[in-house]
Residue frames as a rotation matrix with the C-alpha (Angstrom) as fourth column:
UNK 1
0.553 0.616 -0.562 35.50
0.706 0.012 0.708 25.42
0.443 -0.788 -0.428 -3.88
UNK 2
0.037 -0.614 0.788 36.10
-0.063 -0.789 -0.611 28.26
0.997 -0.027 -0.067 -2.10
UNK 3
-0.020 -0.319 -0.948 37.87
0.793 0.572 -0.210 28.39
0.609 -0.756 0.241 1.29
UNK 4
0.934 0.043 -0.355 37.53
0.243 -0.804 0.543 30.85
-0.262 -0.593 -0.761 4.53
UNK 5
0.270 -0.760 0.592 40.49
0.167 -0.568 -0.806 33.19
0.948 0.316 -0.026 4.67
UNK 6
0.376 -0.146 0.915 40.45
-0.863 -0.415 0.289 32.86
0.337 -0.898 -0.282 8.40
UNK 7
0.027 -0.178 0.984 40.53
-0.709 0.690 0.144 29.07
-0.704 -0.702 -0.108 9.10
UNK 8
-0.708 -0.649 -0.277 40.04
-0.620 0.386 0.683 27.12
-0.336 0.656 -0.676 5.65
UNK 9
-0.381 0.761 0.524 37.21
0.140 0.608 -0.782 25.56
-0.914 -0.225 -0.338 6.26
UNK 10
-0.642 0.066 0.764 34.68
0.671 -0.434 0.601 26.26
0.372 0.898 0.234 2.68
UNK 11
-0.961 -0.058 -0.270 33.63
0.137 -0.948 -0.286 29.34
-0.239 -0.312 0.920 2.61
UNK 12
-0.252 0.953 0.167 29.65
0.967 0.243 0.076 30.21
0.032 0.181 -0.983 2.14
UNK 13
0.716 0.600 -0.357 29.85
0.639 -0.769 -0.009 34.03
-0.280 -0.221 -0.934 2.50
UNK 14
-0.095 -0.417 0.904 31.29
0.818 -0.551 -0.168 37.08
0.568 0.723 0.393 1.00
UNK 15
0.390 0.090 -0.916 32.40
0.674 -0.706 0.218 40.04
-0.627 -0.703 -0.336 3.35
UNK 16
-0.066 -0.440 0.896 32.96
0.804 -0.555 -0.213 43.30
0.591 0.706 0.390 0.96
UNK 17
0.102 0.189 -0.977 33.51
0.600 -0.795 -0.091 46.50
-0.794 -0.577 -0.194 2.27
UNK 18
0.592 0.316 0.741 32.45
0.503 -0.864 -0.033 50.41
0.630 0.392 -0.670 0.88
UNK 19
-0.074 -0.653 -0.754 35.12
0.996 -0.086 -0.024 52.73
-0.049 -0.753 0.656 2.44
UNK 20
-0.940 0.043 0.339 33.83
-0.011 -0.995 0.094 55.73
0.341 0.085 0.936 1.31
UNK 21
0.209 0.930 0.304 30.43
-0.407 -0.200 0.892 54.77
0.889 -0.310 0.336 3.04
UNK 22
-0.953 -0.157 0.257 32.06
-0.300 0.569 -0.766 52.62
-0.026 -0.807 -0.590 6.04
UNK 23
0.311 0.911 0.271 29.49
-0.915 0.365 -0.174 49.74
-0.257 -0.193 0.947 5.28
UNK 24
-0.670 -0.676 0.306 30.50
-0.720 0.692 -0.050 46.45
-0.178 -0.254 -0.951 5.90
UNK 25
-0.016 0.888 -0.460 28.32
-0.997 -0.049 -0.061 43.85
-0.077 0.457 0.886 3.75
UNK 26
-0.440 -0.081 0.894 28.08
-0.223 0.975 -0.021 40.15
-0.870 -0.209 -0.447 4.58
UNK 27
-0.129 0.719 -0.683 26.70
-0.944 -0.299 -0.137 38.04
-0.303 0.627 0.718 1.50
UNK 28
0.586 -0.091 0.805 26.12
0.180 0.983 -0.021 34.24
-0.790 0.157 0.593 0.48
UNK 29
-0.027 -0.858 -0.513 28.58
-0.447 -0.448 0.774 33.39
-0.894 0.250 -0.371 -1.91
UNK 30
-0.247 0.470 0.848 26.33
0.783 0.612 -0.112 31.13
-0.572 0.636 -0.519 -3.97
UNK 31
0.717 0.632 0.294 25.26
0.666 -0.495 -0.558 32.73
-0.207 0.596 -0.776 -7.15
UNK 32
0.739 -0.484 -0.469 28.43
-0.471 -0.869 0.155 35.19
-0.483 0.106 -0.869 -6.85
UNK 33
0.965 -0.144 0.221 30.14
0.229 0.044 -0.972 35.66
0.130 0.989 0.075 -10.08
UNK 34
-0.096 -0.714 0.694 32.54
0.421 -0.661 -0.622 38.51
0.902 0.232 0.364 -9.83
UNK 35
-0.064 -0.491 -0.869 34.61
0.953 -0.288 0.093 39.25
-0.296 -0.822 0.486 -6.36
UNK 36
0.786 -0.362 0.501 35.24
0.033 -0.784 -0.619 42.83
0.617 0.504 -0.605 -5.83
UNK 37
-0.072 -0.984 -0.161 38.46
-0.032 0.164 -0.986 43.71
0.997 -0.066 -0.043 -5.04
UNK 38
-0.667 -0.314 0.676 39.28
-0.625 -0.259 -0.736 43.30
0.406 -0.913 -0.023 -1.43
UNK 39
0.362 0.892 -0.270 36.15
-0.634 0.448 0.630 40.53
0.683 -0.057 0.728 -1.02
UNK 40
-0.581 -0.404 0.706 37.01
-0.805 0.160 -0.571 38.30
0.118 -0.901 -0.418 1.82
UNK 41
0.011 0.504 -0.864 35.49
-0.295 0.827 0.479 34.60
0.956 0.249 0.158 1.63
UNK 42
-0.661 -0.364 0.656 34.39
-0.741 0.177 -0.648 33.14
0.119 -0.914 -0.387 5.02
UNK 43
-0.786 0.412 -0.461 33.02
0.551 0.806 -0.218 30.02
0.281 -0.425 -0.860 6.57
UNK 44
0.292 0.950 0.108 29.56
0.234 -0.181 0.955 30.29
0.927 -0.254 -0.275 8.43
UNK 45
0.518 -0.107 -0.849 31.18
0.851 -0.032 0.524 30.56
-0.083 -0.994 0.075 11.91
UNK 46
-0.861 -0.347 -0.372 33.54
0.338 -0.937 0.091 33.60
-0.380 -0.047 0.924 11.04
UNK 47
-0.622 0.641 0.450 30.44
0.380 -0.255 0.889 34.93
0.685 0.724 -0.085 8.83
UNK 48
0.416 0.899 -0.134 28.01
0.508 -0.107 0.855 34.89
0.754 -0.424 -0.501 11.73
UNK 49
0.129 -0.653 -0.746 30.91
0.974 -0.059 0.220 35.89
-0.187 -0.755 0.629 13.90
UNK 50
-0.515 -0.440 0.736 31.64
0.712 -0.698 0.082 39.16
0.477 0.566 0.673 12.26
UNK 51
0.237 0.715 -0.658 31.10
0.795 -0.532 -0.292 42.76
-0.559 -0.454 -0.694 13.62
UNK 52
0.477 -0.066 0.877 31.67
0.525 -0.779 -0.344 46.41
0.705 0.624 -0.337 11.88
UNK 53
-0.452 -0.832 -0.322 34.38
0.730 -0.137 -0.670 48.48
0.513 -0.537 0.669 12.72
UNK 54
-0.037 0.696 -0.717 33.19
0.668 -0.516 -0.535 51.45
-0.743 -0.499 -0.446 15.42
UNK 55
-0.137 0.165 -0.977 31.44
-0.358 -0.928 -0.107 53.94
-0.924 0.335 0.186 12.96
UNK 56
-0.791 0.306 -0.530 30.80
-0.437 0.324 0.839 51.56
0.428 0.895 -0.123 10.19
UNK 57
-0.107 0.991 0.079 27.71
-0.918 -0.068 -0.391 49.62
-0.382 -0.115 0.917 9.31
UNK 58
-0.644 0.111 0.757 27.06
0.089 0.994 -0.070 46.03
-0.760 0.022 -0.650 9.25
UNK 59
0.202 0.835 -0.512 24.64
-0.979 0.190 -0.077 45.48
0.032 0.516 0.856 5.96
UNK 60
-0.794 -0.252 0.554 23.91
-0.237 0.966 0.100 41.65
-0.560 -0.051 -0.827 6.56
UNK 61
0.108 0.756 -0.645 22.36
-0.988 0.153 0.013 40.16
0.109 0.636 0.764 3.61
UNK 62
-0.890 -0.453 0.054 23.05
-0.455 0.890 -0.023 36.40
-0.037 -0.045 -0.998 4.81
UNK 63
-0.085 0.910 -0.405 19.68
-0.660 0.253 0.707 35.96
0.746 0.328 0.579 5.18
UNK 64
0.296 -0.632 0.716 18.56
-0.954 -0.162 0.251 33.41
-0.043 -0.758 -0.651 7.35
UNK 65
0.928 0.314 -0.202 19.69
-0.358 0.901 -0.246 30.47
0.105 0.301 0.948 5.58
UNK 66
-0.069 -0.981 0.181 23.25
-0.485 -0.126 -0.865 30.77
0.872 -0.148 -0.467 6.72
UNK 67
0.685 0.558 0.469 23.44
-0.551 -0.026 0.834 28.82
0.478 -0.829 0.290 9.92
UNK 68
-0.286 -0.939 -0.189 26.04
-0.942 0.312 -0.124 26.86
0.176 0.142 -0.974 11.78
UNK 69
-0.832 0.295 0.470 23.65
0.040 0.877 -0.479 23.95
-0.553 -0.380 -0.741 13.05
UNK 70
-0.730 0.604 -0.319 20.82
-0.104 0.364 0.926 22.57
0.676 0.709 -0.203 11.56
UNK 71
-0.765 0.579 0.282 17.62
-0.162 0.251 -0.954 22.71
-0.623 -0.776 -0.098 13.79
UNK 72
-0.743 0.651 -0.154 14.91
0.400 0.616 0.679 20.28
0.537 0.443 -0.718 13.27
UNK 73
-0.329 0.943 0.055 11.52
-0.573 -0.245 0.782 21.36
0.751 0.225 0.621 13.20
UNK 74
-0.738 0.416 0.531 9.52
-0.131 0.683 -0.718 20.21
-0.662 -0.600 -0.450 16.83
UNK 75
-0.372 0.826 -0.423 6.21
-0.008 0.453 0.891 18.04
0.928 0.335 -0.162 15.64
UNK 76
0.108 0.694 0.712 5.17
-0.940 -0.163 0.301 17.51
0.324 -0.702 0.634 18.94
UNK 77
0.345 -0.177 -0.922 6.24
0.059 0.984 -0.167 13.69
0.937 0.004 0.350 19.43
């Protein structure tokens, strides 16, 4: 199991940066094989927390199954 790099918690996302494009790329970490260098594991709260530096670009591929709370579905009841 991987762990955040900020607080320990497990990690659920994958923050990679492109420095020759300054694009900052958020990803789930399910399903990832092979880190590139410099990859940064985080919890869902640092994950959702995250911003690009000024002049870079946020690509957020979290999708939105990343979430820190669960919300239940109203029925009407």
């Amino acid at each position: 199991m991987e762990l955040c790099v900020r607080c320990g918690y497990p990690a659920t996302a994958l923050m990679t940066f492109s420095y020759s494009d300054r694009v900052v790329t958020l990803t789930q970490l399910v399903g990832v094989v092979e880190r590139p260098p410099g990859a940064l594991e985080l919890c869902a709260g640092h994950a959702l927390s995250k911003t690009a530096p000024v002049g870079w670009v946020l690509n957020d591929e979290l999708g939105s199954e990343l979430s820190l709370f669960t919300v239940e579905a109203d029925n009407g009841s």
